[in-house]
Every structure is written in structure tokens, then in C-alpha cells.
TIDO-61049 format. One line per field, with one value per residue (C-alpha): x, y negated, z; residue number from 1. Coordinates in steps of 0.1 Angstrom, whole numbers, plus 2048, in hexadecimal, padded with zeros to 3 digits. Layout:
<mardrens>
c1 X / ...
c2 Y / ...
c3 Z / ...
resi NUM / ...
</mardrens>
This chain:
<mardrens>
c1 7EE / 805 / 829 / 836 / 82A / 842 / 824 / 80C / 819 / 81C / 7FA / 7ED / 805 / 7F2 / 7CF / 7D7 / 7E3 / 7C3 / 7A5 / 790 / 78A / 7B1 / 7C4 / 7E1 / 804 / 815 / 83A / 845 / 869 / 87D / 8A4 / 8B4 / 8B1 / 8B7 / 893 / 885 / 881 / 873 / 858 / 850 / 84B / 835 / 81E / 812 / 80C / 7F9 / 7E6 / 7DF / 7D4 / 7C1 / 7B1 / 7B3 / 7C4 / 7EB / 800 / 814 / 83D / 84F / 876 / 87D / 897 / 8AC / 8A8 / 881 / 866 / 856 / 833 / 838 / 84C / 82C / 813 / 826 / 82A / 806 / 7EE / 7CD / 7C3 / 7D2 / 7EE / 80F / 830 / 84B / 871 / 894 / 880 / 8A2 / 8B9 / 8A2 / 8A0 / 8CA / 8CB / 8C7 / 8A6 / 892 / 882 / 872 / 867 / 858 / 844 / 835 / 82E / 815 / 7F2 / 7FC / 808 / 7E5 / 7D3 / 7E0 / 7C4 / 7D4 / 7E6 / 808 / 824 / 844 / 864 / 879 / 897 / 89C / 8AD / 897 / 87A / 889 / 892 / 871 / 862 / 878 / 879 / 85A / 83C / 822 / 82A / 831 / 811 / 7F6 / 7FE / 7E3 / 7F0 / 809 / 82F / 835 / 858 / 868 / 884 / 88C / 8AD / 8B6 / 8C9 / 8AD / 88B / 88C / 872 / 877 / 85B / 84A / 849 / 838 / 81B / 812 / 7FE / 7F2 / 7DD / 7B6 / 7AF / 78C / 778 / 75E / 743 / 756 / 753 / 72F / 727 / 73A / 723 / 708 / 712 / 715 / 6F3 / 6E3 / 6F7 / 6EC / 6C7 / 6C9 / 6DA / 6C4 / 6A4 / 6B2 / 6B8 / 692 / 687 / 69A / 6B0 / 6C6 / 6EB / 6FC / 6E9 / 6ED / 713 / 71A / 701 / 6FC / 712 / 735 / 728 / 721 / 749 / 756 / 747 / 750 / 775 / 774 / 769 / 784 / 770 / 786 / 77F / 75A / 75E / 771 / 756 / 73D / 752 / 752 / 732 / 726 / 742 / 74B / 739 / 744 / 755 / 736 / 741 / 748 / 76E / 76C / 759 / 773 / 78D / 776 / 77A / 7A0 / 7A5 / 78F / 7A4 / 7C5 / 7BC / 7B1 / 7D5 / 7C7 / 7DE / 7DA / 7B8 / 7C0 / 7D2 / 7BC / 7A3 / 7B8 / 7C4 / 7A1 / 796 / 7B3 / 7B1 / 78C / 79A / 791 / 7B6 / 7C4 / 7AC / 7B1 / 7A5 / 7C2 / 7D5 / 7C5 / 7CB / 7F2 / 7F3 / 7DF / 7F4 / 817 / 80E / 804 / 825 / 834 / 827 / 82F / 850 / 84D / 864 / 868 / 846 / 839 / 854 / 847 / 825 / 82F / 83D / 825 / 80C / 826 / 825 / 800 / 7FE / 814 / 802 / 7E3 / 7EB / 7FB / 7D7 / 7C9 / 7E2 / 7CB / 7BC / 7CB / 7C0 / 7D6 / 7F2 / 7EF / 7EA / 809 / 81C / 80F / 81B / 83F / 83E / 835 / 851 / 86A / 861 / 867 / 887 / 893 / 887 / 89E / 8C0 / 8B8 / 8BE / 8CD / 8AD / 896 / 8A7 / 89F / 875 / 86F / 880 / 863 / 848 / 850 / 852 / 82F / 821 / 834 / 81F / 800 / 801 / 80D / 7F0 / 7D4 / 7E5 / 7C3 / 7C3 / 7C8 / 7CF / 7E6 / 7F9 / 7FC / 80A / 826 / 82D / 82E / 84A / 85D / 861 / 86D / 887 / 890 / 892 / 8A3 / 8BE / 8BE / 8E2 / 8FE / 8EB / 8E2 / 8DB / 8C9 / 8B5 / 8A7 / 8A4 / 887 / 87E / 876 / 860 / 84B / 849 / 840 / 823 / 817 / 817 / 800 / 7E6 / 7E1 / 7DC / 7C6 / 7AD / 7B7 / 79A / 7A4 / 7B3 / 7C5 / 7DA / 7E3 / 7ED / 802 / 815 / 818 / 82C / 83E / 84B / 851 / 86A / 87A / 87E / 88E / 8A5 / 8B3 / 8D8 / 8D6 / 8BA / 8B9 / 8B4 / 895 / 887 / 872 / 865 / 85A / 84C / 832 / 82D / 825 / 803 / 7FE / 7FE / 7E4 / 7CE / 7C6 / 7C2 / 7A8 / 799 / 79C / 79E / 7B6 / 7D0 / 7ED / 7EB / 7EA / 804 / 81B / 815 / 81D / 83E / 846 / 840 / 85B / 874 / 86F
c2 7E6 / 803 / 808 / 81F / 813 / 831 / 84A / 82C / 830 / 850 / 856 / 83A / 84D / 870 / 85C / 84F / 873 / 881 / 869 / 881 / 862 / 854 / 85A / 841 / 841 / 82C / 828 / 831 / 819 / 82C / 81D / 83B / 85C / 871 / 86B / 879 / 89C / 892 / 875 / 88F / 8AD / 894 / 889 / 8AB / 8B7 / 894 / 898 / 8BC / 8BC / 89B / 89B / 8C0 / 8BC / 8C9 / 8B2 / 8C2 / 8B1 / 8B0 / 8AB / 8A0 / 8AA / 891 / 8A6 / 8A8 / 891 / 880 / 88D / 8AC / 8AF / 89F / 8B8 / 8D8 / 8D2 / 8C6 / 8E3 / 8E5 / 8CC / 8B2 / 891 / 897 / 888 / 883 / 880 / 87B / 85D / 845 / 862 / 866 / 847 / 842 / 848 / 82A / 826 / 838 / 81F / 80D / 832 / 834 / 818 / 823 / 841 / 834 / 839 / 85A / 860 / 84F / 869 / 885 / 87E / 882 / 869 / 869 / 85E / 854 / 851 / 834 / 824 / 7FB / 7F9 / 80E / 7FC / 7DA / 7EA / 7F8 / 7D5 / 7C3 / 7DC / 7EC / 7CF / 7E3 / 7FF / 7EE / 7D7 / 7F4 / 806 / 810 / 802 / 7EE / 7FC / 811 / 808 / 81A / 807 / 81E / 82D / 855 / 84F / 838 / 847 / 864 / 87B / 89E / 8B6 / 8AF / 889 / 88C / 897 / 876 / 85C / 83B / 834 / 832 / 859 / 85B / 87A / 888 / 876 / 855 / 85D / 868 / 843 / 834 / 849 / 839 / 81C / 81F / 82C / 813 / 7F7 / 805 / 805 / 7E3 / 7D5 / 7EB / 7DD / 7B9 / 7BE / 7CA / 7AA / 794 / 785 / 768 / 777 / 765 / 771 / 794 / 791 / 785 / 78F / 7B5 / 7C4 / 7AE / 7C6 / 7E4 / 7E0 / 7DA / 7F9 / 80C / 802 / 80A / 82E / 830 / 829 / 80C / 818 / 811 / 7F3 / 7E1 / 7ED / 7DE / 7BD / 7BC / 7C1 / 7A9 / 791 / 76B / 755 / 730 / 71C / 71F / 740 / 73B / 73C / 75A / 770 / 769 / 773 / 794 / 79C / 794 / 7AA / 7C9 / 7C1 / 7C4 / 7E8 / 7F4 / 7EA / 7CE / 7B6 / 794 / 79A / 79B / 77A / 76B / 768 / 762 / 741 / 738 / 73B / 72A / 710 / 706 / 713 / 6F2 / 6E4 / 6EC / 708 / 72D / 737 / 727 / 739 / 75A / 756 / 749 / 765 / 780 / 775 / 773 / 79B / 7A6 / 792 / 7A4 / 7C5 / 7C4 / 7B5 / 790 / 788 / 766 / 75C / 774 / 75E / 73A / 743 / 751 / 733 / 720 / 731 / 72F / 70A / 70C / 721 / 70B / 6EC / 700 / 708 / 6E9 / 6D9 / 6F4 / 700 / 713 / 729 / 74B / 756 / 73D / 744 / 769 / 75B / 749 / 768 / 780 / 762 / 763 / 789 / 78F / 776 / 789 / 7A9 / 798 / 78A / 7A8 / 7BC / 7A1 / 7A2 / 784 / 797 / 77A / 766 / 77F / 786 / 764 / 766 / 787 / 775 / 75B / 772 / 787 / 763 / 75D / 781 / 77D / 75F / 76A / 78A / 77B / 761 / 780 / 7A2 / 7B1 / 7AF / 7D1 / 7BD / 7A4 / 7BE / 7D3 / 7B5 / 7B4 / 7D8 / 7D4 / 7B9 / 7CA / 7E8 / 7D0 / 7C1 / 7E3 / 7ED / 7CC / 7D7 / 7F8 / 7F3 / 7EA / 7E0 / 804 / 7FC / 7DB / 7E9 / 806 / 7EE / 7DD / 802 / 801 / 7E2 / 7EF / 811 / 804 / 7F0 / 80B / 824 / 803 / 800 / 824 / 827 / 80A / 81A / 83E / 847 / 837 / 853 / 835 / 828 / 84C / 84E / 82B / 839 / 861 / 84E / 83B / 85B / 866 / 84A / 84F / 87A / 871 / 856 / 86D / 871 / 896 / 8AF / 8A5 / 87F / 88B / 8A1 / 887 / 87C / 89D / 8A7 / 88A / 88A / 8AF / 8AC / 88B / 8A3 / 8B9 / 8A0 / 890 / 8AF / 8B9 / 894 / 898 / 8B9 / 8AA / 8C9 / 8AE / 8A8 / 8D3 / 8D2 / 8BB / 8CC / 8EB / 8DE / 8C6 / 8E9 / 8F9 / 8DC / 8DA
c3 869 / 861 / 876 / 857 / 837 / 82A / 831 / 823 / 7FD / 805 / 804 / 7EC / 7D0 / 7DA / 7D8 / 7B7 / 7A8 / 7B5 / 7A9 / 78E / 775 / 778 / 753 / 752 / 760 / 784 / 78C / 7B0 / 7B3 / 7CA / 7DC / 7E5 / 7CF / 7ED / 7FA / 7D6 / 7E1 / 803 / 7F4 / 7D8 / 7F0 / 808 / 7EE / 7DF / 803 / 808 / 7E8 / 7F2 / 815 / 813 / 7EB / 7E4 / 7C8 / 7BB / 7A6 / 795 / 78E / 76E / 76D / 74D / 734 / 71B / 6FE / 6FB / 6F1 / 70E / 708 / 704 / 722 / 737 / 726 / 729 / 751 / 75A / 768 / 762 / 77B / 790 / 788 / 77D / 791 / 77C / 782 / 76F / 75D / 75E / 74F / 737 / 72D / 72D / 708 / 6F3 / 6E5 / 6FF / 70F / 6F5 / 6E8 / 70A / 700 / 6E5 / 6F1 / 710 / 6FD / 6FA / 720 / 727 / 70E / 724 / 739 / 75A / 775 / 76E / 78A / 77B / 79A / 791 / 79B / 79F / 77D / 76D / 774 / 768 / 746 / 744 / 74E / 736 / 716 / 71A / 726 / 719 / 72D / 747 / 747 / 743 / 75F / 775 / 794 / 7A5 / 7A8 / 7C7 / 7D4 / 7EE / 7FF / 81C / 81B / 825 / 842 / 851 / 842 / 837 / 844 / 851 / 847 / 865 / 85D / 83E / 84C / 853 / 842 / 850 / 834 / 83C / 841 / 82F / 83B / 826 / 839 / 832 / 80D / 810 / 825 / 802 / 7EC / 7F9 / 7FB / 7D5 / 7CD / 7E6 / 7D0 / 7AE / 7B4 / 7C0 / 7A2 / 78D / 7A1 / 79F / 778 / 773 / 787 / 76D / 785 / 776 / 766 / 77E / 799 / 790 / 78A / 7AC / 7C3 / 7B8 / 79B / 7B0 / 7CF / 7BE / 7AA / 7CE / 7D7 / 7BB / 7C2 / 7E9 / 7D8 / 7C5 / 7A6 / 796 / 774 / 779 / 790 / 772 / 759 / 76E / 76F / 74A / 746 / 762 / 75E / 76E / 757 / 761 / 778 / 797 / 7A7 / 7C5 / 7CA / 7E3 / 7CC / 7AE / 7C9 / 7CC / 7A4 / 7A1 / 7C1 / 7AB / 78D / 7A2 / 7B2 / 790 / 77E / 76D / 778 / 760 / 762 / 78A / 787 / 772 / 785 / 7A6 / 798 / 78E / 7AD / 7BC / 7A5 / 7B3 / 7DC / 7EF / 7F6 / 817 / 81B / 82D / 80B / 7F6 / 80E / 80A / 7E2 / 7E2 / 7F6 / 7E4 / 7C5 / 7D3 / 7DD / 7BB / 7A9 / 7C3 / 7BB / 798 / 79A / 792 / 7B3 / 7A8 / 7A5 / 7C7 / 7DC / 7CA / 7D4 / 7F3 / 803 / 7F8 / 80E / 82B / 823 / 825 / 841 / 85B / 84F / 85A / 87C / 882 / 87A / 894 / 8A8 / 8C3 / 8A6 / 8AA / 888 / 87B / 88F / 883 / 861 / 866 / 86D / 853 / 83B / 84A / 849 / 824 / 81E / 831 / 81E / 7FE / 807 / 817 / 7F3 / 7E2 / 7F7 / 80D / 82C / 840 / 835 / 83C / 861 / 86C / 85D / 86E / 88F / 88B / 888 / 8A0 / 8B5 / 8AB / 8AF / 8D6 / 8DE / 8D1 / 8E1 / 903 / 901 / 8FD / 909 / 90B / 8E3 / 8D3 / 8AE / 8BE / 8D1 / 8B1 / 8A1 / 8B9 / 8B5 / 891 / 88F / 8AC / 88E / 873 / 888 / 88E / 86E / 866 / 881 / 87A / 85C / 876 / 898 / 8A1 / 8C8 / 8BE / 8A7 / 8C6 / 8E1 / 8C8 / 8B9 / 8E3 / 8E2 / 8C7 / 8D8 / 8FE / 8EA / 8D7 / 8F8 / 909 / 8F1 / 8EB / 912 / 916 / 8FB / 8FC / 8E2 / 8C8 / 8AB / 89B / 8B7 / 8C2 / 89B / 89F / 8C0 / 8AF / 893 / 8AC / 8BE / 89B / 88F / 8B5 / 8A8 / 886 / 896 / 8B1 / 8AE / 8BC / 8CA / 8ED / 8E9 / 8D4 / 8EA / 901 / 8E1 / 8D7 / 8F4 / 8F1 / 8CF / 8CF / 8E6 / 8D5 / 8AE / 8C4 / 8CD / 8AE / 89F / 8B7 / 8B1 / 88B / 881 / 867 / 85A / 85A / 881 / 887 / 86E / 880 / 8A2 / 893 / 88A / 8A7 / 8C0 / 8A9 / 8AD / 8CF
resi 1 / 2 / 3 / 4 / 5 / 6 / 7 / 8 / 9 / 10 / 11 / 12 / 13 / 14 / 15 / 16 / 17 / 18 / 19 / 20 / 21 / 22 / 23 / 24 / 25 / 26 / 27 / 28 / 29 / 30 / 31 / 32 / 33 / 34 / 35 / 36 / 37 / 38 / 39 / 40 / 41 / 42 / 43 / 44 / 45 / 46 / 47 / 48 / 49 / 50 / 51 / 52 / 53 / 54 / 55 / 56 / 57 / 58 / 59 / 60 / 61 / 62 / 63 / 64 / 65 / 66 / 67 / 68 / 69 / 70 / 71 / 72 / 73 / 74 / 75 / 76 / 77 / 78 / 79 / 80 / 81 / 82 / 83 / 84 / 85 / 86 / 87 / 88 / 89 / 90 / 91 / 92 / 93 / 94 / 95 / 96 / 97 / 98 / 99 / 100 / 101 / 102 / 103 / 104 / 105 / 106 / 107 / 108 / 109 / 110 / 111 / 112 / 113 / 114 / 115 / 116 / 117 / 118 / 119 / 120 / 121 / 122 / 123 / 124 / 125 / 126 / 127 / 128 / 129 / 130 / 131 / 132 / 133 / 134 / 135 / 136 / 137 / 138 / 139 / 140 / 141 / 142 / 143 / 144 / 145 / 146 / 147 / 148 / 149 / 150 / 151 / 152 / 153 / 154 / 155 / 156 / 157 / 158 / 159 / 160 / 161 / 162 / 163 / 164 / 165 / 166 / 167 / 168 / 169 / 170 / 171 / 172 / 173 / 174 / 175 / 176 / 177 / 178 / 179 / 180 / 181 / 182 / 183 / 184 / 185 / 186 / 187 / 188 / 189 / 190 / 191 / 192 / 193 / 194 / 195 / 196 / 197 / 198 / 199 / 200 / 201 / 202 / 203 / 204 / 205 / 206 / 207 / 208 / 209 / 210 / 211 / 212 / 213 / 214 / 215 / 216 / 217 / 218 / 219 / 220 / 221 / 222 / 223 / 224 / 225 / 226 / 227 / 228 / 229 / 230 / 231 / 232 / 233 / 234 / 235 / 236 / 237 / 238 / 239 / 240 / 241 / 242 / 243 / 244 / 245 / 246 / 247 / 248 / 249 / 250 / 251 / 252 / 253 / 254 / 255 / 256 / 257 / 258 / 259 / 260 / 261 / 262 / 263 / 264 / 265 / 266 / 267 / 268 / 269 / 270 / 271 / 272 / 273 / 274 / 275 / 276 / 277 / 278 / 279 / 280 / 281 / 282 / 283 / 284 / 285 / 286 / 287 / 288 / 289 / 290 / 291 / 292 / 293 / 294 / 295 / 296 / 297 / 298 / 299 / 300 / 301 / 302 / 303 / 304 / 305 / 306 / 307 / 308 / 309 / 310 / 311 / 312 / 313 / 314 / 315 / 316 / 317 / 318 / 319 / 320 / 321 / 322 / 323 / 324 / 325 / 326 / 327 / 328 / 329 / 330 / 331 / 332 / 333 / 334 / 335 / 336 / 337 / 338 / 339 / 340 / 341 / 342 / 343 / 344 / 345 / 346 / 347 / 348 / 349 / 350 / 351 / 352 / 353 / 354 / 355 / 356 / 357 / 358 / 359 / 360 / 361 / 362 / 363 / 364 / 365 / 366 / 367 / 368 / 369 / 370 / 371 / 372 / 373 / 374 / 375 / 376 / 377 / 378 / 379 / 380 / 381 / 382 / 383 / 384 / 385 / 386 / 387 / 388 / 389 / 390 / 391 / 392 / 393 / 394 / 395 / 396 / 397 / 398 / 399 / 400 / 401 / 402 / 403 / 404 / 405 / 406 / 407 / 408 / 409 / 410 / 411 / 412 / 413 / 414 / 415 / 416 / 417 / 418 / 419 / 420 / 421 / 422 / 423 / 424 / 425 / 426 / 427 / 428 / 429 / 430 / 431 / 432 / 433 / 434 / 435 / 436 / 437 / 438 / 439 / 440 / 441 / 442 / 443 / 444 / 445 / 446 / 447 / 448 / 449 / 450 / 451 / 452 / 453 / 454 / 455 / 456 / 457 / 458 / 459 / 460 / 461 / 462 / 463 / 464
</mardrens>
């Protein structure tokens, strides 16, 4: 569970600008234009450091055509990041030239990144649905304002996405090949369609996604495609999930209803679907239906626990139900709302964590809602908002010392002393911080060998 989802989206905009076989387009929504430069700045460096690859950024100009614009700035390899998209598209007209103008931004061959603002994005939505519906993946906002998130150069440097090493990417290799030679062995045999839909080519697409191959993953779907009504509800959950992470997103919800349509009633799977389709309304943009189908898998999920209230999955269940509530309402101007959900999860993630202190998840869990009350805090209750900013940093600073191995709780409690850094009103209440978080950078490093951890001590020794 990530403390900073900043650096998460972060990242997951540099993986999608640097995938070989990606040629379409994503929006990134960003609040406050002041972060622009910084978010910009942070993903080239992320794409560069961690994929090897240099995105290159067009600013566009009124007075030109859109594709020529986007051709003239891309270089010879690498995406293309994109800014000034809602001046440009203040004259009248624009947008729905936009529109028609998306096969050819796709026939540039390259990931393209457009930065948008809120309005923007609901024009484009609302003028534009073609555009808007063949993106490649889900909208990207980025909520944080400057004065509370915005990260120095030395903050940039880190990413809580899943770091994937080039052994990790070899073990997914495999993983593929191994999967392709069974499905081709089980297609020799003469195996039954069915059978070969969901017990080897559904494996081998999953695969193919986890390897960033959602191009062939959905190929593989369409060839090998859900036939009737008897697949099993789970594996129907698989397909929508591959269709969601590709940018196919009726597809996604397509089959997400089906198989919540067939979810035995009052199941942890009916759950796990309201849930999985409130997320991708949310992502891209239908508020009103994410919140329907949110509380009805709060609904659910109280009922649930109250049928089994000594299972602590449930319980946590409970509380990731709350919290992906809160989010939304928070997203939509309910702040008052909002305040009084994250209250009750962070209630819930308190008990849990006080009925097994020696778990690592259910501890994390604690820190984790700890930080959002912060952040909730953070606009008019300054002191409130550190004495939790506290809670969530004596937790991380327990766990990381009870397994001091582990490279992602040191990570989890780095980022911590990082937040503490950027919060400082002055030098000296940051230096304790710094002086921590600068053999903390070291370490991992050493661990990792990752540049963004040498990087950051580099720069943490010369604030200090």
C-alpha cells in the first residue's frame, strides 16, 4: 500500500510513455498548474532512469494544426508529453477538431500524454466521446496542490510503484514462454474451446498484461473469447480486469457486470466487482455512477462483517470500502463527508492493528490512514494535521525496525522523512529529518543499486 500515491502516477505515466508496442494517446488531469513543470520534469527522469527511454514534450501553439505540432516535436524514439492542451483548445471549434483528428494522433505511432485541467477534461468528455473513449488508459488526476505536494528535486526521485528489475522482467518472460507452449501443447491435444479459453490462453493474456503486453493480451482475448454464460464468475472478473488496463473500458465493464450479474448474492465476490467497477467509473470520470456503486459495496461490506465479525479480512475489507469512498467524495467537494469516512477507517484500521500489533499489513494500514487524515487536515488545522503526520511516521519507524531487511518498508519510512523535509517551515526543523533520511537514501542504494536512491542521497547530503 503506497503512503504517496503522487510518486505512484508518477511512474505509471513514465511506464506508459515507455512501452515499445504503445501508439495511442492518455490524459494526465492535473488541480494546480504550478505542479506542471515539477510532475513534467519528474516523469522524464522516471521514464529515463527506470525504462531507458526520453519523452520528449510539446507545448502547443494556437495557431497551428494539432498534428503537425505533435510530429514536428517527437524524436526519433520515445512518447511525447504534451502541454497548453486547454489554451489550445479556447477557440471555438477546437475541440470537436480534436476529435476528428485522434486516428491520426494514434497513426503517429508513439504514446502520447496530453496535461489537462478539470474543465478541460469535461469538455473533452462531453464534445469529443470518441476521443475521449479510445484512450489507452484511464485518466491520471493529480489533486495535490503546490503548497502541500509539490516535490523538490530531491522528491522526485521517488516512486512507490513496483520497481521491476531486469531479473523481474526476465522471471515474466518466462513466465510467458512457459504459458505459450502450454496453450500451444493444449491446442495440438484438441482440448475443448472452452477449456482452452479459460484454463491456458486466460493465463497466458494475464501474463501478457503483467508484462506490459496489453495489446497482445486483448488479441489473445479476442481470439479466445467468453463464449456463454458457464465461466466461472472469477475468471470473467479476470478478462474485464485485462480489458481495463489495456484502455478498453466498455469491453472492461462489460464483462464486470456479467460477472456480477451471475456473483452469488451477498458474496466477497460481488463485493470485489461493485468495487472493481465503481474504480474504473471513477477513473474515467463517471462520478455519479463510481459513488452508486461504491456505496453499494459499503453496504455489502458492513453486512458482511456483521455476518462474521471476528474475520479480519472483512474488517479490512470494510475499511478499504470506506476509504475508496472518502477519496471519491473528497475528488467531488464533499470534504465534510469525506472527514467523517476517513475518521471511521482509521477507527477500524486502530482496532485491527491493536488486536494483532505483530502484523506488518495491519500496521501499514494504520500508517496509511494516519497520512490521509493528515492530508485531510493539512488546509486550516496545520498542528492537527502533524500530530497525525506523527502517528503515521512513529508506525512507519516500528515496522521498518522490527524487519530491518525489508527494501520496501525502508522505502515506506524514507518517504515518510521525505513528506516531514518538504513540510518543514524552515531549515532547522528539517534537519533531524534529513539526517535520517540521508543514511536511509544510502542504504537502499547499496541494497538496490537503484540510481534514484544514489540520486537522492546525493541531494539530501547537499541540503543538509
Amino acid at each position: 500500500m503506497t503512503q504517496r500515491p503522487y510518486f505512484s502516477r508518477i511512474n505509471q505515466l513514465a511506464r506508459f510513455l515507455s512501452r515499445e508496442d504503445e501508439q495511442g494517446y492518455a490524459f494526465a488531469c492535473i488541480q494546480d498548474e504550478r505542479l506542471l513543470p515539477a510532475a513534467t520534469k519528474a516523469i522524464i527522469e522516471a521514464a529515463k532512469n527506470k525504462y531507458h527511454t526520453q519523452p520528449n514534450v510539446c507545448q502547443l501553439e494556437q495557431a497551428s494544426p494539432i498534428l503537425s505540432q505533435l510530429q514536428s516535436a517527437m524524436g526519433e524514439t520515445g512518447g511525447l508529453i504534451v502541454q497548453g492542451l486547454p489554451h489550445y483548445l479556447a477557440e471555438e471549434g477546437k475541440v470537436q477538431s480534436l476529435n476528428y483528428a485522434r486516428e491520426g494522433i494514434v497513426q503517429l505511432g508513439r504514446p502520447i500524454l496530453f496535461w489537462v485541467d478539470e474543465p478541460t477534461l469535461r469538455r473533452i468528455s462531453n464534445l469529443a466521446t470518441d476521443l475521449f473513449s479510445q484512450r489507452r488508459m484511464v485518466v491520471v488526476y493529480f489533486d495535490e496542490t503546490a503548497e502541500i505536494e509539490l516535490p523538490d528535486d530531491f522528491l522526485q526521485s521517488r516512486f512507490q510503484e513496483e520497481y521491476r528489475s531486469q531479473e523481474a522482467y526476465r522471471a515474466l518472460e518466462l513466465q510467458v514462454e512457459l504459458k505459450k507452449r502450454q496453450l500451444r501443447e493444449a491446442e495440438e491435444a484438441g482440448l475443448p474451446a472452452q477449456r482452452l479459453a479459460i484454463d491456458f490462453a486466460l493465463p497466458l493474456a494475464e501474463a501478457y498484461a503483467e508484462f506490459d503486453g496489453q495489446r497482445k493480451a486483448v488479441e489473445l482475448l479476442e481470439q479466445y473469447p467468453p463464449t456463454d454464460e458457464a465461466w466461472p464468475q472469477d475468471k470473467l472478473r479476470a478478462v474485464g480486469n485485462i480489458y481495463w488496463v489495456a484502455g478498453k473500458y466498455e469491453r472492461a465493464i462489460q464483462y464486470l457486470k456479467k460477472a456480477l450479474n451471475h456473483a452469488p448474492e451477498g458474496s466477497t465476490l460481488q463485493s470485489a466487482l461493485l468495487s472493481d467497477l465503481g474504480d474504473i467509473h471513477r477513473d474515467v470520470g463517471n462520478y455519479a455512477e463510481a459513488l452508486q456503486y461504491y456505496e453499494l459495496d459499503l453496504s455489502l461490506s458492513h453486512r458482511l462483517t456483521k455476518q462474521n465479525p471476528q474475520s479480519e479480512q472483512l474488517q479490512r475489507d470494510l475499511g478499504v470500502a470506506i476509504e475508496k469512498l472518502a477519496d471519491l467524495l473528497m475528488r467531488t467537494g464533499k470534504t465534510n463527508d469525506a472527514a467523517e469516512l476517513y475518521h471511521e477507517r482509521t477507527d477500524i484500521a486502530r482496532t485491527l492493528a491493536k488486536k494483532n500489533p505483530q502484523s506488518e499489513q495491519l500496521q501499514r494500514d494504520l500508517s496509511v490512514a494516519y497520512y490521509k487524515l493528515g492530508q485531510l487536515k493539512t488546509k486550516g488545522h496545520v498542528e492537527e494535521a502533524r500530530q497525525y503526520y506523527l502517528k503515521d511516521l512513529e508506525i512507519a519507524q516500528a515496522i521498518q525496525a522490527q524487519n530491518p531487511e525489508s527494501i520496501e518498508l525502508a522505502d515506506d519510512l524514507l518517504t515518510t522523512y521525505l513528506g516531514f523535509i518538504k513540510r518543514a517551515k524552515n531549515a532547522e526543523e528539517a534537519v533531524p529529518f534529513l539526517e535520517k533520511a540521508l543514511p536511509l537514501a544510502q542504504h537502499l542504494y547499496q541494497r538496490t543499486g537503484q540510481p534514484n536512491y544514489k540520486e537522492l542521497a546525493e541531494k539530501l547530503k547537499d541540503q543538509h
